[in-house]
DRENVEX-361391 format. One record per residue (C-alpha): x, y, z; residue in one letter. Coordinates in steps of 0.001 Angstrom, whole numbers, plus 500000, padded with zeros to 6 digits. Example, Ala and Ser with C-alpha at 12.3 -4.5 7.8 and 13.67 -1.06 7.14 Angstrom:
BEGIN
512300495500507800a/513670498940507140s/
//
This chain:
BEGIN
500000500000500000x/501516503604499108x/501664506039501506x/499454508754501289x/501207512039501423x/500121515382504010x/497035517038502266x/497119520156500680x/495948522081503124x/494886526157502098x/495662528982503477x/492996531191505586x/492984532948509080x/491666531239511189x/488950533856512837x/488309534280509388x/486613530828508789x/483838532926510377x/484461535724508500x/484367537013505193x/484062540601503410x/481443539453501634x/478296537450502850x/478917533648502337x/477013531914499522x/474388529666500676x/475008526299500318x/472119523920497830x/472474520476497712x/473001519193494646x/471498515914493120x/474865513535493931x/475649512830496809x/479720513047496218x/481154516195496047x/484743517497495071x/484214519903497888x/483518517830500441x/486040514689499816x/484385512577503095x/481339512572501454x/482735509843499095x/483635506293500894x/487291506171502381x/488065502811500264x/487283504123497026x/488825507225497584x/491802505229498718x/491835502869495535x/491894505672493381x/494860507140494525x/496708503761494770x/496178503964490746x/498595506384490671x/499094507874487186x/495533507608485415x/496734508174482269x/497429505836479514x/500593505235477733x/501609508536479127x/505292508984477605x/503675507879474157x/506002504719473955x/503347502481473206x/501376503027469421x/501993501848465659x/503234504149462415x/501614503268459337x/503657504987457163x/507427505417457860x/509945508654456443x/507368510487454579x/505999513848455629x/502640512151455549x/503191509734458049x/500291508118459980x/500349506991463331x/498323505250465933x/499213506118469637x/497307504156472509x/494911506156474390x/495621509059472453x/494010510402469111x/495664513312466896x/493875516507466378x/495176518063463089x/497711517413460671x/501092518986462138x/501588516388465093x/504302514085464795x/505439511178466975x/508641511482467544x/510900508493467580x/514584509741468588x/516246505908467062x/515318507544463617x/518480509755464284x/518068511067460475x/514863512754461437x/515219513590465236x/517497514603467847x/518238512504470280x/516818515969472936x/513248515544471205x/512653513062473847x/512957513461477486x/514123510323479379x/512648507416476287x/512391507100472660x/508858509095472084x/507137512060472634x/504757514380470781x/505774517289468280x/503577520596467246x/504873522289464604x/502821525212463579x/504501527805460714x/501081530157461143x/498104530287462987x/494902531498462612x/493356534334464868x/490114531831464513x/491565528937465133x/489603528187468919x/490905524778469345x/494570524427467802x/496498521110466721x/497365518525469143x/496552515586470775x/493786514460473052x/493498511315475665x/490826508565475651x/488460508920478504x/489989508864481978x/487034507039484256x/487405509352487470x/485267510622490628x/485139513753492178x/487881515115493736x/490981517226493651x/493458515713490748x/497310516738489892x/498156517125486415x/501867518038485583x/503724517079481947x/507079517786480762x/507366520440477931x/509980521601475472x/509223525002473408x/510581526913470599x/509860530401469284x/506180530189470761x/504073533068469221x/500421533814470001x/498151533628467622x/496337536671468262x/499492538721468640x/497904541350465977x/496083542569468490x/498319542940471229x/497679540256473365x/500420537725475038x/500675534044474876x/497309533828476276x/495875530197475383x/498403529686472808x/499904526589474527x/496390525413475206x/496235522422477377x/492524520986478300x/490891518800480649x/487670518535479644x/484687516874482050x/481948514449481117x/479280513009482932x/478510509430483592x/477003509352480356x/480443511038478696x/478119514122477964x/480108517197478285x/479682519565481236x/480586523047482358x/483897523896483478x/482742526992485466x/485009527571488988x/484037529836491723x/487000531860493106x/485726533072496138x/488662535484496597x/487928537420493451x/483531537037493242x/484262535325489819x/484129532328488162x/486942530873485740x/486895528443483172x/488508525436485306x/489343523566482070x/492015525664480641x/495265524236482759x/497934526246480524x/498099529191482289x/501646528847483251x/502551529990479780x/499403532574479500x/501717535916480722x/504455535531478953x/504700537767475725x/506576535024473024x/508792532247473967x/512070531990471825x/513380528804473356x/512773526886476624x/513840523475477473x/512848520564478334x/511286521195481966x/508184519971483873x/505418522172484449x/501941521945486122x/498666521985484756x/496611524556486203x/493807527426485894x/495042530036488249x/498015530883490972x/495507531735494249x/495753530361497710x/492537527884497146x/493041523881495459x/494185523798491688x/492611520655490552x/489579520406491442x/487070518729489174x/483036519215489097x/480869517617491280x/479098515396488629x/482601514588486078x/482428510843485956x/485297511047483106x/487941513356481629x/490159513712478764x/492731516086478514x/494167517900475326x/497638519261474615x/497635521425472039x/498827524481470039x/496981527949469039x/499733529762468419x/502892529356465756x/506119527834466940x/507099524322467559x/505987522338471207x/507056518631472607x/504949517190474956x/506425513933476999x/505899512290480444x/502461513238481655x/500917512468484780x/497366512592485838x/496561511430489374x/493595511831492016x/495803513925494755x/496677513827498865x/494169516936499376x/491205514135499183x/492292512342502602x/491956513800506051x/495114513892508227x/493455510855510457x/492732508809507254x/496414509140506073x/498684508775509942x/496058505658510112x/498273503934507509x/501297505240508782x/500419503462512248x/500451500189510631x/503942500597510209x/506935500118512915x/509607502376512151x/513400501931513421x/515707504466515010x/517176504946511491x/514200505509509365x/512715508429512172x/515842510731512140x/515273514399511517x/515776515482509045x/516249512436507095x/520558511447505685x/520814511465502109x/522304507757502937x/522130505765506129x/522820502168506022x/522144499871509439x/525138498932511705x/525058496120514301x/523339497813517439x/525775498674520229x/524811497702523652x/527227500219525746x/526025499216529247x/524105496634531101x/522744497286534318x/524902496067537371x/528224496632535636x/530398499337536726x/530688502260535240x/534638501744534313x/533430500919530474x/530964503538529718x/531500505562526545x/534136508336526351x/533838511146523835x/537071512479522222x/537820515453520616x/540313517556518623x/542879518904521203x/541900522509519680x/537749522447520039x/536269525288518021x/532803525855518764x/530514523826516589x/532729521028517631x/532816521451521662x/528590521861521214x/528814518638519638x/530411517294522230x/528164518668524902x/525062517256522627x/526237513310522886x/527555514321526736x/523716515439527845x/521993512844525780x/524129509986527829x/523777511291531033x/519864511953530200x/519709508537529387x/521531507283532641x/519396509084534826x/516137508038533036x/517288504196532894x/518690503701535808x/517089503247539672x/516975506592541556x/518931505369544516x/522333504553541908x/524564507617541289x/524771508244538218x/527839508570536170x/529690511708534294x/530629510846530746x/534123512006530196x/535177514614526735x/538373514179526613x/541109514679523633x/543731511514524420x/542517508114525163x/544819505177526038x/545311501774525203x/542909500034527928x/540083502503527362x/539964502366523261x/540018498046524163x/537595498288527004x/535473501207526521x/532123499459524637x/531239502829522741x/533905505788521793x/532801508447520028x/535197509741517824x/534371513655516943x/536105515301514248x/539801515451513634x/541366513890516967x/544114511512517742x/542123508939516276x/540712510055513342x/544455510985512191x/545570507396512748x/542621505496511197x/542424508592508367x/542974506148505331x/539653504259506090x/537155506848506546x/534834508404503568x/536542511090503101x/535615511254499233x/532305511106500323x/531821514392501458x/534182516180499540x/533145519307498016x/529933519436499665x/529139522124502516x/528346521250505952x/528780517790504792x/529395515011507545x/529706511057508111x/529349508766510361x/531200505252510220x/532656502700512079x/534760499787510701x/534363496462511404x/537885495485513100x/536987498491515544x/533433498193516426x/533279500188519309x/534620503361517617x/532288505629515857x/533689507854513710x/531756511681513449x/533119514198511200x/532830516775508767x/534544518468506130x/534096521809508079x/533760522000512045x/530051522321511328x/530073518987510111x/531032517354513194x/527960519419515006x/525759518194512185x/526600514597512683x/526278514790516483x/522593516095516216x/522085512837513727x/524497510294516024x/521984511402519113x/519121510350517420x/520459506827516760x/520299505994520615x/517245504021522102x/515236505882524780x/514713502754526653x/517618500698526974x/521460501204526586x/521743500538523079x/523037502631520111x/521530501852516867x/524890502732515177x/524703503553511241x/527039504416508096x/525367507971507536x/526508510325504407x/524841513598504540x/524918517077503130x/521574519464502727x/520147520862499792x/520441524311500721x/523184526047502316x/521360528549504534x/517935527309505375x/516254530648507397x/512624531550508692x/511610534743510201x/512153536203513743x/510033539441514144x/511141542064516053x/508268544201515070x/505565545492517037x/505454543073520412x/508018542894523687x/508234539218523149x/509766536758525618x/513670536783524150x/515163533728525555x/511569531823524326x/512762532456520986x/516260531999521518x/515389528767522642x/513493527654519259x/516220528881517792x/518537526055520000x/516049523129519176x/515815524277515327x/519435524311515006x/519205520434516793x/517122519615513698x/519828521403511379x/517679524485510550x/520223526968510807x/519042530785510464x/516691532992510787x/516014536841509610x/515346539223512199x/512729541804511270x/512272545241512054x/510131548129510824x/511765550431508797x/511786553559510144x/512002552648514357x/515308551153515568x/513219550087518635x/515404548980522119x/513296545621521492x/515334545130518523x/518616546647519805x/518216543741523102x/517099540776520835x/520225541953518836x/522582541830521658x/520817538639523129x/521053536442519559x/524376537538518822x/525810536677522502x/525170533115521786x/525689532550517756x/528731534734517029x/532006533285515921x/529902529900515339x/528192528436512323x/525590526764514296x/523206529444513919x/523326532475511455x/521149535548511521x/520706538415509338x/518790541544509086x/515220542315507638x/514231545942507083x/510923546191505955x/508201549070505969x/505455549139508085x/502926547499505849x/504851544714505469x/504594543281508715x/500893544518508997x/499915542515506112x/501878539131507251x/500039540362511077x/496526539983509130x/496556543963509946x/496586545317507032x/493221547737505975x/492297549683502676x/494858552540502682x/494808555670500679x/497951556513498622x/499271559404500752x/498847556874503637x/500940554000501729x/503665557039501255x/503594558077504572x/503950554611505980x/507188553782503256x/508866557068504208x/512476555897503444x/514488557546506365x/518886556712505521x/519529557442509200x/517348554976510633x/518358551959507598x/521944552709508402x/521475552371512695x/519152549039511663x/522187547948510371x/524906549177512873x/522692547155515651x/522507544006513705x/526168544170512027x/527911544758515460x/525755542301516800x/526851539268514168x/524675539736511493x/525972538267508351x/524096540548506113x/520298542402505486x/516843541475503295x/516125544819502281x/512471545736501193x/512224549229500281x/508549549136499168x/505839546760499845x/502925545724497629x/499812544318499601x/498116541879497073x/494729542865498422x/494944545913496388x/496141545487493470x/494610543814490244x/494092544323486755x/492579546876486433x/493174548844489502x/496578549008489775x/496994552779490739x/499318551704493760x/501849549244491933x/501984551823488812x/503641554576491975x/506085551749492274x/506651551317488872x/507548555184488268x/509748555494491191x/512490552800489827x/515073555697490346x/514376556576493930x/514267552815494702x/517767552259493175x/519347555052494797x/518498553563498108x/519718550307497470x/522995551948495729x/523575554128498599x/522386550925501328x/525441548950499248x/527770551521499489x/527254552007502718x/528154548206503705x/530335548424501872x/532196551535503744x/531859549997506586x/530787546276506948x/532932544757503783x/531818541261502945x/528433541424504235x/525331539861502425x/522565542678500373x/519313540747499339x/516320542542497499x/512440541659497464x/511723544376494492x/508189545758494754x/507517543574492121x/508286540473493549x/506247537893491896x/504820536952488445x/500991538011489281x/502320541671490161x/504072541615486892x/501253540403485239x/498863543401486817x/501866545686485965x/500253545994481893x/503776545446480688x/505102548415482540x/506301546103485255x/509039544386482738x/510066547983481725x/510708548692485727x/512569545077486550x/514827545757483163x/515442549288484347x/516279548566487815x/518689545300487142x/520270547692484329x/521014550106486912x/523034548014489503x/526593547013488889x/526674545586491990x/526471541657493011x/522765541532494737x/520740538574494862x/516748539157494388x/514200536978496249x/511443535501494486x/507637534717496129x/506991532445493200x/504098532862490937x/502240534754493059x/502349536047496671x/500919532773498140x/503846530907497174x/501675527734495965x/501571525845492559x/504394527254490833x/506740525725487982x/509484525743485966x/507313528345483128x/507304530411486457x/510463530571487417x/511656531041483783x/509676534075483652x/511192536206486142x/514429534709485818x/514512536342482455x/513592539826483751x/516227539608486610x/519185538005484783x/520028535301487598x/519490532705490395x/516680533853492414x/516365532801496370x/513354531554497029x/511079533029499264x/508489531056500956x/504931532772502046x/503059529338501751x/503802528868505646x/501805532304506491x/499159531716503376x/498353528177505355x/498886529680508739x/495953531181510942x/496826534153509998x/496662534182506249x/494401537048504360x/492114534955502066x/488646535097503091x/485988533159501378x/487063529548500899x/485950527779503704x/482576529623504144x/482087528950500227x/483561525421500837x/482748523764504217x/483602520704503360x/486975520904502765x/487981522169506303x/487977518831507471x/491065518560505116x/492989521125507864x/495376520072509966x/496401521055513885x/499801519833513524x/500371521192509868x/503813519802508345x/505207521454505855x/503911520539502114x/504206523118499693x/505538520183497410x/505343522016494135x/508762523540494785x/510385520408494363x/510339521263490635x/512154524401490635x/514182524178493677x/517087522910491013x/517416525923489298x/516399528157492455x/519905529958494075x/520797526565496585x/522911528822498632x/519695529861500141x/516043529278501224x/513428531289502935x/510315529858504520x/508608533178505877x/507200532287509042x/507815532616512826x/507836529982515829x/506006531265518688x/504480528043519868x/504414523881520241x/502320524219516615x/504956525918515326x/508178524131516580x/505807520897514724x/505963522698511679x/509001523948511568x/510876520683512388x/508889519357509249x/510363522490507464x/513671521507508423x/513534517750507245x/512291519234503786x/515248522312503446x/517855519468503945x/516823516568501889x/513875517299499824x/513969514701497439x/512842511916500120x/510912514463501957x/507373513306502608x/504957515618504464x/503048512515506474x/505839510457507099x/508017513785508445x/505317514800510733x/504798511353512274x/508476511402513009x/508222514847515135x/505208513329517043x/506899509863517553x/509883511269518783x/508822514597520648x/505128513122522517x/505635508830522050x/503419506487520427x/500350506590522124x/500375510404522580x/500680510633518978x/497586508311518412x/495981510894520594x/496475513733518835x/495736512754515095x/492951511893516630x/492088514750518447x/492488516762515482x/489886514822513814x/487703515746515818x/488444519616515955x/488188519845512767x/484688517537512558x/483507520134515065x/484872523195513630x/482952522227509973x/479904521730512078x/480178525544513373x/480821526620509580x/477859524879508208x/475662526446511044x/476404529404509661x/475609529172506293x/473340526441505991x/469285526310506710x/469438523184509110x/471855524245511675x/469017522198514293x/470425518902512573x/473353519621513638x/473414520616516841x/473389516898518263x/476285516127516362x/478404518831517390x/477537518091521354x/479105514262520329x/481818515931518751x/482831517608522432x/482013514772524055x/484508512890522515x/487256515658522071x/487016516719525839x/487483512527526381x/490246512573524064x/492045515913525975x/491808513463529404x/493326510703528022x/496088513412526626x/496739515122529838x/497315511929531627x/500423511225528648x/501951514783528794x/500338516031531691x/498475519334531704x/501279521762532190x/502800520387528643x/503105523656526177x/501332521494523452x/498327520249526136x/498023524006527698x/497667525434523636x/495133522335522257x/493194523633525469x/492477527068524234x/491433526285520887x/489326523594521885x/487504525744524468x/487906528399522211x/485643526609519526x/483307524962522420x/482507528357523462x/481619529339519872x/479374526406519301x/477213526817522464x/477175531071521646x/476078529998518446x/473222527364520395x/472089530277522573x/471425532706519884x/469609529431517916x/467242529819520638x/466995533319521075x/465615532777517263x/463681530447517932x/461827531407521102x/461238535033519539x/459677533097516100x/457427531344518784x/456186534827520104x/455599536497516958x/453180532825516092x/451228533219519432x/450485537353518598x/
//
């Protein structure tokens, strides 16, 4: 059985799943009883058989088919599952090298070709190819293909227009009885509905397309915060159509159409993972890039003395990283001593030390070898060196086979050996004296893997986020940007400074740097952030040099390694197509803006040589470029054209929500900003409870069931661009301020390190295994089942006309959840941080139900009145 990956949860604020600007829609049954909306509705097995399918689509790398005709330009072809759709497709076969290149196919011998010399300004359908029926239910479905373009043209360029549907790639909907449907899709966030079957609207902005390569791409309608994929409620099949409108030449290969994660609720998918026992080496975060099983080392027994208990030795010159690693193994021992052993024994003190003799490396049953000691000079020839070469912050562990009681830890910088102590103290069993030892190669992904501190705003409790910062950096998440408004260089900021720089500096354990952002900024990520007039948007982006350059001064002399500098912010909510009044102030101040960062570089320059200036531009993803009206490319070229200076940009992706983007996306902006971009992560905040994107759940009830309380990190769709992303660097924009959070961001730190293995469901059962056990873990999946089952009953109060009906099964619901909070407090007792914060939202919700009871009968008893008059 596969395992089911973390749903897709959406973004929203959480007080406003009982809010919108607008009045919610009512909600009319209609005549099925499954819905796409509501993915319970439809029975848990066939749900779950559909997604074991995996790829629904047919011969989807076109190897598979027959060619009538061979080495003519007339040739006719048969391709299972597929049909042609006008006369300039080809199958390609790359073996007939005296027709095509071996790069017209991506990883086999066949793909598609659409070669168009002209095209039509009538032509509404294009040349292509389309799929047999796909036999589907309702639900939320993934479609992603690989695609290789050259000098793409629209077909309606005459008249001004870009790409548009030029690439135009379909999935069309049928009913049971393969009758055609509508397409329609209501985007509650915009009070419009789209045509849901269009799915090439990566391509739609761009303006031509001279040459891009081989690169996979999603299928989608749109870049918002709600579900791409989702099919009508009454689509009992599908086909789907790649085509081309436009003039140019198009290869199509590798497709892949499957029913998605977002269809299971979290308790349906841990339920699986539950069925599965999982060994000290497969729960390690965040997961090696290779770890092979050792022969377990049992280092003590009870009753022996404590003359053979490990020893740790170090380099006789400890730098930093390498003495905390030390101190890691050192605590972890003793912890386990104390826990394992009978109050009335004393305890031993496990010994660092940096020369070991004879007796003890014979007798001692575990020595832990860290970095480049005594040892690790004599026995140099045998380690995996070559392993790790080259790669930063790489580390191994290993022990040979003559020497079994030696564990080797080191990396190729002193961070290394930290790296692989956090890993090596993972490995030991919590309830005996064993050490699962392992071969472990590792290295992350990204360099620098940061998420946001604020400074702004609050007095918050400084050594509460110091300490995140401590069990972050455990888990190999190792910076963070510290925020603070533009224009006040508050004491909050100057202690936090002081406080963060006290512990990290002169260490690569943890590395911060500066944010500078305007006020609006941090009002918007706050869920603060009102209508403003353009004299107050001025007002509140004032640029002040003074206060940028004593920002800096505070965080420089306090360790910073270098600043995120954003000199104007854009708040989505107000700006669109056609009312883009505020982004077009933006867009004729390029000079002003590059004088500040010009005289901002200069300045570090001066004074702070060698650190880091990053850049979010105004214009900071492809949707603001998009509502730009073509003056936005004229203000990206300007500014880049401007700066002779090394900067690196950050990118939001396709949109400020940070969700579905691809490869088309990336290319995009790329090509206005002429390099690498560092990606930028909002998804975190758009998911959070305090996103800005009113309107889903009160138009779409069902799906909050989909939510999760102990959210993991799963904006998956970056997996396809992170390899041509900057890998120095990664951003995930959000903050730790609770239990919740440290959950999240432990998943955040399995995925910046090794996201190819990454998988949201299995990462978040890890942090619950190993931070609440077993059973408390049980507990809470399903707990949050039942939240959630009470928190849709709430919403469909609301809006619904037979909130009586459900009255009786939301007083079930908190029967059950305030059992299930007993049996939780008796595993991590009710002081526990996590306990304390379930507490307030269940009461918080509880409280909101029986409000929502006593006004039913307020109602009701005043209906009754007005019947007896």
């Amino acid at each position: 059985m596969k395992t089911l990956n973390q749903v897709l949860t959406l973004g929203l604020l959480f007080s406003v799943i009982f809010f919108s600007c607008k009045k919610p829609k009512k909600i009319t049954t209609p005549p099925i009883s499954w819905y796409s909306e509501d993915p319970v509705s439809i029975p848990f097995r066939t749900r779950l058989q559909k997604f074991e399918r995996g790829n629904l689509i047919n011969n989807n790398s076109f190897e598979s088919g027959k060619t009538f005709i061979v080495d003519t330009a007339d040739a006719t072809f048969r391709i299972d599952g597929w049909q042609k759709a006008g006369n300039n497709v080809e199958w390609v076969n790359v073996e007939q090298d005296s027709i095509y290149n071996p790069d017209e196919a991506i990883d086999s011998i066949h793909s598609i070709k659409i070669h168009r010399e002209k095209a039509d300004e009538t032509d509404n359908e294009g040349e292509g190819i389309i799929s047999d029926f796909i036999k589907v239910i309702p639900g939320n479905y993934s479609l992603s293909y690989f695609i290789k373009l050259k000098n793409i043209c629209p077909n309606k360029g005459r008249l001004g227009t870009k790409l548009y549907d030029a690439i135009n790639i379909k999935l069309y909907y049928y009913d049971k009885n393969k009758i055609p449907i509508s397409s329609e899709l209501y985007l509650p966030h915009k009070d419009i509905n789209i045509d849901n079957s269009f799915k090439g609207f990566s391509f739609s902005n761009f303006w031509k397309i001279d040459e891009f390569g081989w690169e996979k791409v999603i299928g989608k309608s749109h870049n918002y915060a709600c579900p791409e994929g989702n099919i009508p409620n009454e689509t009992r099949y599908v086909k789907i159509f790649f085509g081309v409108k436009g003039s140019g030449t198009v290869w199509i290969d590798n497709i892949d159409f499957h029913y998605t994660k977002s269809n299971f609720t979290a308790f349906e998918r841990m339920q699986i993972l539950t069925d599965t026992i999982y060994s000290k080496h497969e729960v390690i975060i965040p997961a090696p890039k290779v770890i092979e099983k050792y022969e377990s080392i049992i280092y003590y027994k009870p009753g022996d003395s404590f003359k053979n208990i490990p020893i740790i030795l170090v380099p006789e010159k400890l730098t930093v990283e390498t003495k905390n690693a030390a101190q890691l193994i050192k605590l972890k021992l003793e912890q386990l001593f104390n826990n394992l052993l009978d109050s009335s024994i004393q305890k031993p003190k496990i010994k660092i030390v940096t020369r070991i003799s004879s007796r003890d490396l014979q007798s001692s049953k575990l020595i832990f070898c860290l970095g480049r000691n005594v040892l690790y000079r004599r026995f140099k020839e045998i380690l995996p060196l070559n392993k790790i070469e080259n790669k930063p912050q790489s580390y191994f562990i290993y022990t040979n086979s003559d020497i079994p009681n030696l564990v080797f830890l080191s990396g190729n910088k002193a961070i290394g050996n930290y790296y692989a102590a956090t890993t090596a103290v993972q490995l030991f069993d919590n309830k005996k004296f064993i050490f699962h030892n392992a071969k472990v190669i590792d290295y992350p992904d990204f360099r620098n893997r940061y998420y946001h501190i604020s400074t702004y705003g609050e007095i918050s409790d400084i050594s509460k986020d110091i300490k995140y910062s401590e069990i972050l950096a455990g888990y190999k998440l190792n910076g963070a940007y510290i925020s603070n408004e533009l224009s006040v260089d508050s004491s909050f900021y100057k202690q936090f400074m002081e406080n963060i720089g006290s512990v990290y500096t002169n260490n690569d354990i943890f590395n911060f740097k500066i944010l500078v952002a305007p006020m609006e900024f941090f009002n918007y990520i706050n869920g603060e952030s009102g209508s403003l007039s353009e004299r107050e948007m001025a007002k509140r982006n004032k640029y002040n040099f003074s206060k940028l350059k004593s920002i800096c001064e505070t965080g420089f002399n306090a360790g910073a390694s270098g600043i995120a500098y954003v000199p104007y912010f854009c708040v989505p909510s107000e700006i669109s197509v056609c009312q883009n009044s505020i982004i077009g102030n933006y867009l004729n101040n390029s000079k002003n803006i590059s004088r500040q960062i010009l005289n901002l570089d200069i300045f570090i320059k001066n004074v702070y040589s060698g650190k880091k200036l990053e850049i979010l531009l105004p214009i900071y993803n492809n949707e603001y470029v998009d509502y730009g009206n073509g003056r936005a490319e004229v203000f990206l070229n300007d500014m880049v054209s401007r700066f002779n200076i090394n900067l690196s940009y950050f990118w939001t992706g396709n949109s400020y929500h940070s969700l579905n983007n691809d490869n088309a996306d990336l290319e995009r902006m790329k090509s206005y900003l002429n390099k690498a971009l560092i990606f930028w992560d909002n998804s975190i905040i758009t998911r959070s409870e305090t996103g800005n994107y009113s309107g889903y759940y009160p138009s779409y009830p069902g799906k909050i069931r989909l939510y999760n309380l102990f959210e993991p990190y799963d904006d998956e769709n970056i997996k396809v661009i992170l390899n041509r992303t900057n890998t120095n660097q990664i951003f995930f924009n959000g903050r730790v301020r609770s239990e919740l959070d440290l959950i999240k961001f432990t998943t955040i730190a399995d995925f910046s390190w090794n996201s190819r293995t990454y998988d949201p469901d299995i990462s978040l059962w890890k942090v619950l295994l190993s931070r609440y056990g077993s059973e408390a873990a049980m507990v809470l999946m399903i707990l949050n089942d039942q939240y959630y089952s009470l928190v849709e009953v709430i919403l469909k109060m609301k809006v619904e006309d037979q909130s009586h009906k459900l009255v009786k099964k939301g007083e079930t619901i908190i029967s059950d959840l305030n059992i299930s909070m007993d049996k939780l407090k008796s595993l991590l007792k009710e002081s526990h941080p996590l306990t304390k914060e379930l507490n307030r939202k269940i009461d918080r919700n509880i409280k909101e139900f029986n409000e929502f009871i006593s006004l039913m009968s307020v109602d009701s008893e005043e209906l009754s009145d007005l019947e007896n008059q």
